[in-house]
C-alpha positions as CSV (number, residue, x, y, z in Angstrom):
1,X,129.4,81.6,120.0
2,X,132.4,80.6,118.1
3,X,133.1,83.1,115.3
4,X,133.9,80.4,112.9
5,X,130.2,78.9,113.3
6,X,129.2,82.1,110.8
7,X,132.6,83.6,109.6
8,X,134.7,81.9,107.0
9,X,137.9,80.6,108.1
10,X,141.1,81.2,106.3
11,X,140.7,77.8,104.7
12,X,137.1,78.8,103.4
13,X,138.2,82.3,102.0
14,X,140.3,80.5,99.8
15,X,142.8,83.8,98.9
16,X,145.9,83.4,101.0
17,X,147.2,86.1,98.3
18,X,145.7,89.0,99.6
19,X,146.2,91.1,102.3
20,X,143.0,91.3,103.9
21,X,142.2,89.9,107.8
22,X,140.0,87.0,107.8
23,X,137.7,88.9,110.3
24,X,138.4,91.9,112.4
25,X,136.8,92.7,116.2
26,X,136.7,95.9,118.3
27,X,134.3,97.4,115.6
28,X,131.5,99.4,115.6
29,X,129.0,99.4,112.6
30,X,126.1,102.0,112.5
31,X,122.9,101.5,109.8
32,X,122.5,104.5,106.8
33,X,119.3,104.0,106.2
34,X,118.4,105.9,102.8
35,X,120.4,108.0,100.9
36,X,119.7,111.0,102.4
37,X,121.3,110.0,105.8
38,X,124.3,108.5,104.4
39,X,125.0,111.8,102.1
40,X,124.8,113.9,105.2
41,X,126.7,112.3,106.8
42,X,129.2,112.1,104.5
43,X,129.6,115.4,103.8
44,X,129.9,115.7,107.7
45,X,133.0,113.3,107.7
46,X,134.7,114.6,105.1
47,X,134.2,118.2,105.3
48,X,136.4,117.5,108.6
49,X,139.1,116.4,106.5
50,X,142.7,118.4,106.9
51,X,146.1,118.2,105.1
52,X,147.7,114.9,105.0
53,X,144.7,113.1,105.7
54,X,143.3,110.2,103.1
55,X,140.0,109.7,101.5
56,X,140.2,106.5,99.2
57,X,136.9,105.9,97.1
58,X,135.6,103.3,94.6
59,X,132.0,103.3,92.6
60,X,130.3,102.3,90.3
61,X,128.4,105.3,89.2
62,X,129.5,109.2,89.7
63,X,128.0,111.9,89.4
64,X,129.9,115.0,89.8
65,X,126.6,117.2,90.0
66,X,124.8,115.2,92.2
67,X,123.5,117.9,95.2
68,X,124.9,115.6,98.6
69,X,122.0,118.0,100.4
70,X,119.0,120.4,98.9
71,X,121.5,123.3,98.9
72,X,124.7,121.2,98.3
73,X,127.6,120.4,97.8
74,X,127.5,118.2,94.9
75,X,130.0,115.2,94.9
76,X,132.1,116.7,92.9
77,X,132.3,120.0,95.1
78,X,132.9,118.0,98.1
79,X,136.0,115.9,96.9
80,X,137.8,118.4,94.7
81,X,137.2,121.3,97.6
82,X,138.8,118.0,100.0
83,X,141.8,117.5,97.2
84,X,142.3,121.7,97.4
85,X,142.6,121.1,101.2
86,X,145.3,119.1,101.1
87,X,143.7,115.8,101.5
88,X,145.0,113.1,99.7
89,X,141.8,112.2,97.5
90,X,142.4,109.1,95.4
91,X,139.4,107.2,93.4
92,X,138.7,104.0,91.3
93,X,135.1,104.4,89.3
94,X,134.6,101.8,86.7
95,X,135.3,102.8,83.7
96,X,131.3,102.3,82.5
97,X,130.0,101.1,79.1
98,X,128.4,104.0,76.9
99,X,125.8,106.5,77.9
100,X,123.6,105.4,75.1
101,X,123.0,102.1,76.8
102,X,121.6,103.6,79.9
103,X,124.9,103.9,81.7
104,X,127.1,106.1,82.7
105,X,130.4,106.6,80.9
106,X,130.4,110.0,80.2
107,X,129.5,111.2,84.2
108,X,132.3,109.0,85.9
109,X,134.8,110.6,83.6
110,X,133.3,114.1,84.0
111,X,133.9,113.2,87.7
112,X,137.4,111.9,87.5
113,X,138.6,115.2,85.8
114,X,137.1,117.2,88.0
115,X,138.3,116.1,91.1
116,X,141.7,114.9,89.3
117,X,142.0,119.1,88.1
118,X,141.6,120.2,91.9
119,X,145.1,118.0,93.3
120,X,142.9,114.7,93.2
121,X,143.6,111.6,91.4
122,X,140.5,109.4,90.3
123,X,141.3,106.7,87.7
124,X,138.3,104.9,85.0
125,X,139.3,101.3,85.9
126,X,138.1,98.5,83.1
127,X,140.2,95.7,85.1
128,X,136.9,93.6,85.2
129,X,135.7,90.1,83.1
130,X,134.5,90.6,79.8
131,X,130.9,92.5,80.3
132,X,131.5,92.9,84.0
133,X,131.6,96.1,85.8
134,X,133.4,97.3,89.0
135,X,130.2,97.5,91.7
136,X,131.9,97.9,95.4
137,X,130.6,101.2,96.6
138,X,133.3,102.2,99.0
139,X,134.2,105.8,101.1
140,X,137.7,105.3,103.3
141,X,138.7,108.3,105.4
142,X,142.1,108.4,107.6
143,X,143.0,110.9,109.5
144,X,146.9,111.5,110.0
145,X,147.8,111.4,113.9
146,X,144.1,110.7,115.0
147,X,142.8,107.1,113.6
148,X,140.2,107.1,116.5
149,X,138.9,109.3,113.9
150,X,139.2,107.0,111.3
151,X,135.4,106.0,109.5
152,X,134.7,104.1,105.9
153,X,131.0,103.5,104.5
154,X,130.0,100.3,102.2
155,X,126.8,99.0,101.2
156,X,124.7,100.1,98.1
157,X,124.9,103.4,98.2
158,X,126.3,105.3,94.5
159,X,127.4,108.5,94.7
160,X,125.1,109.4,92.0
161,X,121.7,110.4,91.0
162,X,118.1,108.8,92.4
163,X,120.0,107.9,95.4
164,X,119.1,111.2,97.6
165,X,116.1,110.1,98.9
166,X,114.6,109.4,102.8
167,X,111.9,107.3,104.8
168,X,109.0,109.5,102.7
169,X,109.8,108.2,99.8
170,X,109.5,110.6,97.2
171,X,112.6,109.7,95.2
172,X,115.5,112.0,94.9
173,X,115.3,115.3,92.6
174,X,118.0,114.7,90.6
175,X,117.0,111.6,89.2
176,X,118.1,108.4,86.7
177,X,116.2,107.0,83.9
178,X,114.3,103.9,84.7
179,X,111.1,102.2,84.0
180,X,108.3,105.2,83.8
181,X,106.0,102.8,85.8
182,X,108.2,104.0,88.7
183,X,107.9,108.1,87.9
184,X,109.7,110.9,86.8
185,X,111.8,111.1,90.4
186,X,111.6,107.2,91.5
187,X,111.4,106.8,94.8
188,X,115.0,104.3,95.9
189,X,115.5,102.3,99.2
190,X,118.5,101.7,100.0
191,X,121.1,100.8,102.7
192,X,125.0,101.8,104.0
193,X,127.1,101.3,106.8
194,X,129.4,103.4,108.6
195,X,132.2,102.1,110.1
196,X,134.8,102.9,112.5
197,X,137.4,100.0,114.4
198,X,140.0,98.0,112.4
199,X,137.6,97.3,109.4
200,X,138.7,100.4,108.6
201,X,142.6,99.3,107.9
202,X,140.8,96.2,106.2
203,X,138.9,98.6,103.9
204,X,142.2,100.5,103.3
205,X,143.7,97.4,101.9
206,X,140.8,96.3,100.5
207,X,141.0,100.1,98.1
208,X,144.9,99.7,97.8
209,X,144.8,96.5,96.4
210,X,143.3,97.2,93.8
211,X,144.8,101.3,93.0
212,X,148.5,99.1,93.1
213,X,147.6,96.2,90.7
214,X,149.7,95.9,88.0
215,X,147.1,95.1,85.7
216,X,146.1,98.3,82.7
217,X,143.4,99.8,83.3
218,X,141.8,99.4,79.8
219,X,143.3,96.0,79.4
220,X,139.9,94.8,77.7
221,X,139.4,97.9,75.4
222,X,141.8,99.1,72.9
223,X,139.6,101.3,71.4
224,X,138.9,103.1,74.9
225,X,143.1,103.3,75.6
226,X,143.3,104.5,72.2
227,X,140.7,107.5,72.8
228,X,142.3,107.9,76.7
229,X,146.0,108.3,75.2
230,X,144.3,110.7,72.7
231,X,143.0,112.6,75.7
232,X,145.5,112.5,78.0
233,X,143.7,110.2,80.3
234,X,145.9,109.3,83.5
235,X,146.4,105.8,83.4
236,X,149.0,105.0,85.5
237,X,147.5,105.3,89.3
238,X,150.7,107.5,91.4
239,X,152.4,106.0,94.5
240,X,150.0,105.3,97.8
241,X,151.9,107.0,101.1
242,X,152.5,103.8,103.6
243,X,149.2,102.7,105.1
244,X,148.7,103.9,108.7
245,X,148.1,101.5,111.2
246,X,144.5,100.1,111.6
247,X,142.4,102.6,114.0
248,X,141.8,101.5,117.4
249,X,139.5,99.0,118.7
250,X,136.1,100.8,119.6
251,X,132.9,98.6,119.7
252,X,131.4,94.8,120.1
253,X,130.8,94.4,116.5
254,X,133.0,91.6,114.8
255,X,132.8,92.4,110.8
256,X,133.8,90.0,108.1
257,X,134.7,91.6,104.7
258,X,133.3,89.9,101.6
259,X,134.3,90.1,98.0
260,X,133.4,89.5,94.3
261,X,136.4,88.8,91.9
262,X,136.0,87.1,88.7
263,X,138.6,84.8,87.6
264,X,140.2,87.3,84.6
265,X,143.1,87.2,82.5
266,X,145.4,88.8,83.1
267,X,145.0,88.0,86.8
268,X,144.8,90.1,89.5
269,X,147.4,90.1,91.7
270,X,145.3,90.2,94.7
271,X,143.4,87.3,93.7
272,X,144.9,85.3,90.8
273,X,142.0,82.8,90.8
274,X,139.4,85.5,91.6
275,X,137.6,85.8,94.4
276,X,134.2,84.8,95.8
277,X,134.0,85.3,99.5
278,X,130.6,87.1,99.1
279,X,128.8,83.8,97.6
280,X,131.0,81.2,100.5
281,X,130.0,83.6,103.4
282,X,126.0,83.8,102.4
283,X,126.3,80.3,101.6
284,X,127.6,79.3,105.3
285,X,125.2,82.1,107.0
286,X,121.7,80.3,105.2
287,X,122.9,76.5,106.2
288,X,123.2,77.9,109.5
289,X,119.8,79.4,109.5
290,X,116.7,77.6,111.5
291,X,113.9,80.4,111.7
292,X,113.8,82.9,109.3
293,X,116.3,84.5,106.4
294,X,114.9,88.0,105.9
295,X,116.6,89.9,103.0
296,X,116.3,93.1,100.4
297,X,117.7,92.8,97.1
298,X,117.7,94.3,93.9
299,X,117.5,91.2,91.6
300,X,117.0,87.6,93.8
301,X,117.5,85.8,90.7
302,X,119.3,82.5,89.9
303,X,119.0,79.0,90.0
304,X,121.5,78.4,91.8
305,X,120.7,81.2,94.5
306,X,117.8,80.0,94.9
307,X,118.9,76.9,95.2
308,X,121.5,77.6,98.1
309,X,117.2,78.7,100.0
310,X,115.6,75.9,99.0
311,X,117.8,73.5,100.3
312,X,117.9,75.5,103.5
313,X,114.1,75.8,103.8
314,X,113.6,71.5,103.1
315,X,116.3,71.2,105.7
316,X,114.6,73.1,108.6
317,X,110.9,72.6,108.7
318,X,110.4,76.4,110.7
319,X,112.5,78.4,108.5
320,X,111.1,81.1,106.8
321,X,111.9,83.1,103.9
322,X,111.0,86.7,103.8
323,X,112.0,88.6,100.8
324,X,111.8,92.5,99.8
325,X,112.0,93.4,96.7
326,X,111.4,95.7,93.3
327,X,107.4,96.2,92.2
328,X,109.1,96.7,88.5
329,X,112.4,96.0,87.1
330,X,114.1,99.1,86.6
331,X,114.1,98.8,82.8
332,X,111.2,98.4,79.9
333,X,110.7,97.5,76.4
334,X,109.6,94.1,74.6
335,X,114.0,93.3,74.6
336,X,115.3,94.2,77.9
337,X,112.6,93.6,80.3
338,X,111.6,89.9,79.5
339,X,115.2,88.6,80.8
340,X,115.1,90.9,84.3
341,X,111.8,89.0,84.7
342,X,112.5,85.6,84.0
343,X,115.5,85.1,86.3
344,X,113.1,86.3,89.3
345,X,110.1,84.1,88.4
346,X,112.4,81.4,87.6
347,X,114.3,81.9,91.2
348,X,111.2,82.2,93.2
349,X,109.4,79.3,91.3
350,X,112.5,77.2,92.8
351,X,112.4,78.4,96.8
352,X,108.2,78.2,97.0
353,X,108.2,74.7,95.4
354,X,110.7,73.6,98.6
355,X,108.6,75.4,100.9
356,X,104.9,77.2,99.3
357,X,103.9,78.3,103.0
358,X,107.0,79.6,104.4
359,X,108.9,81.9,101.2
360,X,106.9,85.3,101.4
361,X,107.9,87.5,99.1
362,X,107.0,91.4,99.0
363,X,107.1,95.0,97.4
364,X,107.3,98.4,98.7
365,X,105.4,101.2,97.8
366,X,105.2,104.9,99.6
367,X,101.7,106.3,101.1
368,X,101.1,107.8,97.8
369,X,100.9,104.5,96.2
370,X,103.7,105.4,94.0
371,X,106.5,101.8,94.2
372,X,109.6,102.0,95.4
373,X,112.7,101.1,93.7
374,X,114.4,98.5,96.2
375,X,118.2,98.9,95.1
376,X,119.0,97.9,98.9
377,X,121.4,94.9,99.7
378,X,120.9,93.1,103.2
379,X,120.9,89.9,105.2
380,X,119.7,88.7,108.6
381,X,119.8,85.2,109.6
382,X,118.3,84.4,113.0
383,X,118.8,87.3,114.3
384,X,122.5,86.6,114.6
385,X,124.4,87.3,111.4
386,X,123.5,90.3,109.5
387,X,125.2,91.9,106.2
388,X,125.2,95.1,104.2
389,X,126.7,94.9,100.6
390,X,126.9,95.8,97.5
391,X,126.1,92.5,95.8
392,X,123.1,91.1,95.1
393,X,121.2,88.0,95.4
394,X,122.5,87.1,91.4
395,X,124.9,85.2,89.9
396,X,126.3,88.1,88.2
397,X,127.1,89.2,91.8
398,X,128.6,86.3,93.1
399,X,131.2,85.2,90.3
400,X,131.2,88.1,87.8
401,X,131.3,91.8,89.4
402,X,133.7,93.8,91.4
403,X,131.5,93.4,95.0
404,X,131.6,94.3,98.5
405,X,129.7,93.3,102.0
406,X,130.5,93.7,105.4
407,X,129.2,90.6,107.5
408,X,128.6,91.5,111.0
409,X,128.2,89.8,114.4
410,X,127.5,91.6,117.4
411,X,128.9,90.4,121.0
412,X,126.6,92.1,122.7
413,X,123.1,89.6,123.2
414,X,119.7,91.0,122.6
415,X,118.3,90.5,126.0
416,X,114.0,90.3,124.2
417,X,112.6,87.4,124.6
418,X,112.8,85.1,122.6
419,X,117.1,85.6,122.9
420,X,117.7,82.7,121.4
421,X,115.0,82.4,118.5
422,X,116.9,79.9,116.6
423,X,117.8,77.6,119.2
424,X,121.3,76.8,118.8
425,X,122.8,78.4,121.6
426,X,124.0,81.3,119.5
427,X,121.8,83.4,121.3
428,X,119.9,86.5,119.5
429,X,122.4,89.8,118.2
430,X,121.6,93.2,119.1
431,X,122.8,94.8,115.6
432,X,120.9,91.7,114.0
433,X,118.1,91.8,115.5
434,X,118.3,95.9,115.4
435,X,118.5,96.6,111.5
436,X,115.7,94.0,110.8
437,X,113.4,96.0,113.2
438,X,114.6,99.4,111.9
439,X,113.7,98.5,108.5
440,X,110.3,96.4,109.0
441,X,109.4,99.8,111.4
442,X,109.7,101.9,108.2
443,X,108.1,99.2,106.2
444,X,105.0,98.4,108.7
445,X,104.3,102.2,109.8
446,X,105.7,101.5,113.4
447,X,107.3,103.9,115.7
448,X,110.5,104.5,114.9
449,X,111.4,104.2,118.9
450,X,110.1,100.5,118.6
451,X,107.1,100.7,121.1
452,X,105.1,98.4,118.8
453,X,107.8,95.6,118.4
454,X,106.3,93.2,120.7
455,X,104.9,90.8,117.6
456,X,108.3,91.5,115.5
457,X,110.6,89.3,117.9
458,X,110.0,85.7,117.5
459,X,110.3,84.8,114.2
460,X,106.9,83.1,113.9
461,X,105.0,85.8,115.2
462,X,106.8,88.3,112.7
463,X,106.1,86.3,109.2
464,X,102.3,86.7,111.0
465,X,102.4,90.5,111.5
466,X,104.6,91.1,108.4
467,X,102.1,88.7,106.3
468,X,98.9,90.3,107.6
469,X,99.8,93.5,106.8
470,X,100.7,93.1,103.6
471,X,97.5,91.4,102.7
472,X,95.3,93.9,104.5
473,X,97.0,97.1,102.5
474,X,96.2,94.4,99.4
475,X,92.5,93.5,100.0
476,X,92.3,97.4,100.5
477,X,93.2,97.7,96.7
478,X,91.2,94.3,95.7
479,X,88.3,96.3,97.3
480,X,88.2,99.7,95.2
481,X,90.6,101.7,98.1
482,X,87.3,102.0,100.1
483,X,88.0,103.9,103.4
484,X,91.0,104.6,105.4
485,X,94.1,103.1,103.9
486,X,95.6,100.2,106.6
487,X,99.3,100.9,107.8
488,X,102.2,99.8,106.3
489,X,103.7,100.0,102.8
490,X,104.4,96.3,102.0
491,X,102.6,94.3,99.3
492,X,102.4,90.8,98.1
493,X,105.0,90.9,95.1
494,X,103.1,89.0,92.0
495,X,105.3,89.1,89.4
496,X,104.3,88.6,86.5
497,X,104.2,85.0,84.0
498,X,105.5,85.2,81.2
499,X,104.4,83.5,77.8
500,X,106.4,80.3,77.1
501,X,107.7,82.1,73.6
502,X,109.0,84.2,75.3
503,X,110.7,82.1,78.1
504,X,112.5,80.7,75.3
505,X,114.7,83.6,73.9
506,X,114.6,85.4,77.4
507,X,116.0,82.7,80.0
508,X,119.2,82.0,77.5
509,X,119.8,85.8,77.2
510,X,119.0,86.4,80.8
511,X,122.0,83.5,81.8
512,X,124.6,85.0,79.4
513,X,124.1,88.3,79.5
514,X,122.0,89.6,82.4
515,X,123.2,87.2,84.9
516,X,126.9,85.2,83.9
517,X,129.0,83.1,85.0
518,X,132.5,84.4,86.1
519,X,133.9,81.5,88.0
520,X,137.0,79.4,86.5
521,X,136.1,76.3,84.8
522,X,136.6,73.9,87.5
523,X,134.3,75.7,90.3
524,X,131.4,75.3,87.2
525,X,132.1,72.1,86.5
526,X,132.2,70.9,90.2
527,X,129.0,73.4,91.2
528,X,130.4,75.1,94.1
529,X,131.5,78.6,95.0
């Protein structure tokens, strides 16, 4: 299978600026399932941090008492106790818009001082469009004379609150405000990846691009450089030590990293016309697809994301479309919830008009009934080409944000039948094929071990079990929740239809505000990526 069937080429990146590989091989990528795995592991990886070594971070949210275990530490505790070691702790959080709004400004500085008092230096970057925030949810860990060592996490996964939480589902204890329809500790799905190989030099440049970039870090705010000169706010980011060679090769997994840039003035210097790698490498992954697209997300909204599966599914009469996502958007109120609907509705309208008996869309909920946030971003096409991001199935995601994904491709063939579901000679992936399994598992009530997988291989037989038990868990509700509750925690997502009042104020606020448009003039005007 020739890499360049799925990866983007040099050509197709269309950034001969920066410094990152087109694709690196000799990886190997292991699945975080929940935030509870990923934070112990962390703690794991970095807690074996000496002197010298390097631990690079970005976020989007941080909060500097979030507990990383029941008993600790907190993220805060964990990097400054690193910086005290000698560990060379640097961080980029965005800098955040005001508490007040439901975000986070006043926690990602409390968490830059406090790891910048212990020897650390993490800086409130604002280098983003106009409304845009930096989203790539990186860890990067080097370790000096030992890169076999060498391990970075990306995915979904803030270091922050309602992100603690496991397969149970019982949301994390130190939670975020959200919608009440989701509880006073909302239970959160979501996905990282750890990974060790060269990606991990590629990560390192990915992080040092961005800490050396001339650019101020409050270029957009005056006010906020005002108040940060007032306060002695570091805002020049030190010297990086020379980057250490990338770690040795160390597994079959191939990994292409993806990136959000907006096109910004000034520029970065990185990527003068921004960047938008994330939206060209989904784009070529779902043209290549011939069975079945299975995906989490956050939002899956936009006309023209939804556009990019409808074309796909009129194209290839056996594709299917399954889609996981949010009961609830995470907000509420007659102003802000109307436009967080309208984008989905208006994006799923669009993919079941191509296709009405092969787009199956679905929410999770925990055995309590109680939904589950899905704040998870993931791909798998075929069985082949699988990814784990930051970015979302949005607009906003694909022009406008700071965002990361790792694409991945296994060598290694998944020898269960069928091992070549899509019929192009591509031949099934066992890290594909894995992670879809390992979630549907957890969302169907299946062993863990996969003993009951036999109906989840072929992609026709899968939509069938996935389908059925999603309606049977439904009918059990339609019916008054009369006798054992049937397996599984998926559910036929119904969202709801709005009014056409209210269409009208909340589809033009949902485009400019909720959803926008950060590609340069040309790339709107022409349509493409």
């Amino acid at each position: 299978m020739p890499s360049q069937d799925w990866f983007l080429t040099a050509q197709e990146r269309a950034n001969p600026v920066s410094g990152l590989p087109v694709w690196t091989t000799g990886n190997l990528v292991e699945p975080l399932i929940h935030g509870a795995a990923y934070f112990n592991r962390l703690v794991d990886e970095v807690e074996a941090l000496g002197p010298g070594d390097h631990l690079f971070f970005t976020d989007w949210r941080g909060d500097p008492d979030q507990r990383l275990r029941p008993d600790g530490p907190t993220v805060a505790q964990l990097f400054a106790q690193a910086a005290q070691r000698g560990v060379l702790v640097k961080g980029l959080i965005w800098r955040s818009h005001l508490d007040v709004l439901a975000y986070s400004e006043v926690e990602n500085r409390d968490l830059s001082e406090t790891i910048s008092a212990a020897g650390g230096e993490v800086l409130l970057d604002q280098r983003v469009r106009r409304g845009g925030s930096h989203h790539q949810k990186l860890v990067v860990l080097r370790h000096q004379g030992a890169p076999e060592r060498d391990i970075a996490f990306a995915g979904g996964i803030d270091l922050c609150h309602s992100r603690r939480d496991d397969a149970a589902h019982h949301g994390d204890p130190q939670p975020v405000q959200m919608s009440p329809r989701y509880g006073p500790n909302p239970p959160w799905h979501d996905v990282q990846v750890a990974v060790r190989g060269p990606v991990v030099g590629a990560l390192d440049t990915l992080f040092r691009e961005r800490w050396t970039d001339p650019m101020p870090l409050d270029s957009e705010n005056p006010m906020a450089h005002l108040r940060d000169r007032l306060r002695g706010a570091d805002l020049r980011p030190d010297p990086l030590p020379e980057q250490p060679a990338d770690p040795p090769a160390c597994g079959p997994h191939q990994i292409q990293v993806l990136r959000t840039y907006p096109a910004v003035r000034p520029r970065y210097s990185f990527a003068p016309d921004g960047e938008r790698t994330v939206a060209r490498g989904y784009t070529k992954a779902v043209r290549r697809a011939r069975r079945l697209i299975y995906l989490e997300d956050q939002y899956l909204w936009s006309a023209e994301v939804a556009d990019l599966f409808a074309r796909a599914l009129r194209a290839n009469p056996e594709l299917h479309l399954i889609a996981v996502v949010p009961r609830h958007p995470d907000v509420d109120g007659r102003l802000a919830l109307p436009p967080n609907m309208v984008g989905r509705e208006q994006a799923l309208s669009l993919c079941e008009r191509a296709a009405p008996d092969r787009v199956h869309v679905f929410d999770v909920e925990n055995h309590a009934g109680d939904p589950v946030y899905v704040h998870a971003k993931v791909c798998v096409v075929d069985d082949v080409w699988a990814s784990v991001g930051s970015d979302n199935f949005n607009r906003r995601s694909w022009t406008h944000d700071s965002e990361l994904s790792c694409a991945v491709l296994d060598d290694t063939r998944d020898q269960r039948e069928p091992t070549d579901p899509a019929g192009q000679g591509d031949g099934a992936r066992a890290f594909a094929r894995d992670l879809r399994l390992r979630l549907w598992r957890e969302h169907l009530d299946r062993d863990p071990a996969g003993a009951d997988d036999a109906d989840l291989l072929d992609p026709a037989d899968a939509v069938a079990a996935v389908t059925a038990a999603a309606d049977a868990l439904q009918r059990w509700y339609d019916d008054g929740q009369v006798g054992e509750r049937p397996p599984g925690r998926l559910r036929p997502h119904r969202p709801e239809r709005l009014p056409w009042y209210t269409r009208a104020w909340a589809l033009p606020v949902y485009r400019l505000v909720y959803d926008p448009d950060g590609r340069p003039l040309r790339a709107r005007l022409a349509g493409t990526w």
